[in-house]
C-alpha positions in Angstrom: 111.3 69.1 103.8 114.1 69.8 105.7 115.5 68.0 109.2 114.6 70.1 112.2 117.1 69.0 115.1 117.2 68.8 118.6 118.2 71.7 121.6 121.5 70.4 123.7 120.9 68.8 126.7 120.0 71.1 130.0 121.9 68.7 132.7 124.7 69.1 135.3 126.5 66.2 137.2 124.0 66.2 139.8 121.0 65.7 137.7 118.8 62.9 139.2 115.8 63.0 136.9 115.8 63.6 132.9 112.9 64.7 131.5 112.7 63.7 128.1 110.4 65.2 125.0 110.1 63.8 121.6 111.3 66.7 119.4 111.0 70.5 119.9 107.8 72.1 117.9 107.5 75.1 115.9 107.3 77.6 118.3 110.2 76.3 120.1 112.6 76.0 117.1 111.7 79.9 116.7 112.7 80.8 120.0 115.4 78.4 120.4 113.5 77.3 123.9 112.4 74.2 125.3 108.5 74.0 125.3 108.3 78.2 124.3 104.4 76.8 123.0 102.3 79.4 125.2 99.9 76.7 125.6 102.4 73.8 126.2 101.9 73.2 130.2 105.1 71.5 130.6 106.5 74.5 132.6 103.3 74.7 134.8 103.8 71.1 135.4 107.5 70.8 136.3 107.0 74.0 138.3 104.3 72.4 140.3 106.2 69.4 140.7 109.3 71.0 142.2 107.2 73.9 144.0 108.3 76.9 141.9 106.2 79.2 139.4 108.3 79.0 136.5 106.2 80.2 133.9 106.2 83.8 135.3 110.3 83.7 134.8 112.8 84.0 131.9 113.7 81.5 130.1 117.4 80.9 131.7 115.9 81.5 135.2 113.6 78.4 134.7 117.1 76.4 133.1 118.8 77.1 136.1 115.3 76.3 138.5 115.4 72.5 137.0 119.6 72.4 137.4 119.0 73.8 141.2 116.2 71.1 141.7 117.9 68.1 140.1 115.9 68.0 137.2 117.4 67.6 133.4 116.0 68.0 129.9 116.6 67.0 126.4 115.0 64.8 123.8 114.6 61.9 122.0 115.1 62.8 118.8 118.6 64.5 117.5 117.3 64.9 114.3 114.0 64.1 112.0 111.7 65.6 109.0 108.3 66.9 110.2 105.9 69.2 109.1 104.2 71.3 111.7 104.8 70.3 115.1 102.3 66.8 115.7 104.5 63.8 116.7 102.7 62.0 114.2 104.1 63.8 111.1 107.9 62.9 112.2 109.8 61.2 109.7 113.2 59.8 109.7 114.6 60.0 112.7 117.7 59.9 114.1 117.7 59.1 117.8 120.0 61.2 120.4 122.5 59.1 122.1 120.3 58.4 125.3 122.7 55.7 126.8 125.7 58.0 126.6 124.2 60.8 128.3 122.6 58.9 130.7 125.7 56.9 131.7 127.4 60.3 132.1 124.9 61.5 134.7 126.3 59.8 137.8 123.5 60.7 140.2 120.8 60.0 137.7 117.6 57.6 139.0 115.4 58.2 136.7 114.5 59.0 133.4 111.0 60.6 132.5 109.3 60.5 128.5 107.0 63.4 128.3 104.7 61.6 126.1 104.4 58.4 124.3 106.2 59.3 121.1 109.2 60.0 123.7 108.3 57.1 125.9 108.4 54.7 122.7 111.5 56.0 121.2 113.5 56.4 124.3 112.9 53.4 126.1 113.9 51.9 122.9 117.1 53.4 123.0 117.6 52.6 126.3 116.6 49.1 125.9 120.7 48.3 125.8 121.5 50.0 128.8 122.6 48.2 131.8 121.6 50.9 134.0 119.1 50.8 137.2 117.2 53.3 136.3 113.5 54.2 136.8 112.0 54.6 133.3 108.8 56.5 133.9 105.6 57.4 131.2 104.0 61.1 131.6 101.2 62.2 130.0 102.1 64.7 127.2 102.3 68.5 128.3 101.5 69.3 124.5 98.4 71.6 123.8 97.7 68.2 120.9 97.3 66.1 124.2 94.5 68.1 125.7 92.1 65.7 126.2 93.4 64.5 129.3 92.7 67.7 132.2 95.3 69.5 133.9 95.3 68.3 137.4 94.8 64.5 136.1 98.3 65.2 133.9 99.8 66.8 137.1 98.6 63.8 139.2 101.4 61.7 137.1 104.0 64.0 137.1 104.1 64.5 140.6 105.6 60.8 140.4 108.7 62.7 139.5 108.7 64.5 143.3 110.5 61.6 145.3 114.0 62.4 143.1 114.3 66.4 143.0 115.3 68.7 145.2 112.4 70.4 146.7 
């Protein structure tokens, strides 16, 4: 099994929320795209939460929609060995370097885990970090974390409102 690896962060110097996954899936490692999973709903939920329909745009419009609202992206993980696309089957990880990314973002407020494999990891990561930040748990926008409807994921994402640019 080989390592599967991360995407480069999607951030800019005025970047006041990072959203954070765990580690792109299969269908996003093909197409090179954060959350490209037709039935992922992280774009539908994003895009509700900053009042734009990103789903019906192409891929580097919807990059540049999260830059022009404030909102960053990345994950976790740099690096791990996982078969299929289930959090649960990652193996040896390697963690990306949260607190040095973060400390580079000087408007930054808060930090978002899409997810509990995310929120696990990355507040562990960030554990060191003498930052003031607002470290906040979302419900996954993974089609593996349906079980949990739409509007009540929505409900917690909309937590991320208060720090992007509507």
């Amino acid at each position: 099994m080989t390592f599967k690896h991360s995407f480069a962060p999607v951030v800019n110097e005025h970047t006041r929320v990072l959203v954070l996954g765990s580690l792109p899936g299969e269908a996003s490692l093909a197409q090179s795209q954060y959350y490209a999973h037709p039935q992922n709903r992280f774009w539908h939920l994003i895009g509700d939460v900053i009042g734009v329909a990103l789903p019906g745009m192409g891929y580097e419009a919807r990059l540049q929609a999260l830059l022009d609202h404030r909102v960053g992206l990345w994950d976790v993980i740099a690096k791990a060995k996982r078969e299929g696309s289930l959090d649960s089957r990652i193996r040896d990880h390697a963690t990306n370097d949260l607190a040095a990314l973060v400390a580079a973002l000087p408007e930054l407020k808060a930090v978002a885990f899409n997810g509990g494999t995310a929120a696990k990891i990355g507040m562990q990561a960030l554990a060191e970090s003498r930052l003031s930040l607002d470290l906040i748990k979302l419900p996954s926008s993974s089609p593996a974390y349906a079980a949990v409807p739409y509007a009540e994921k929505l409900r917690a994402w909309e937590a991320l409102r208060k720090w992007v640019a509507v």
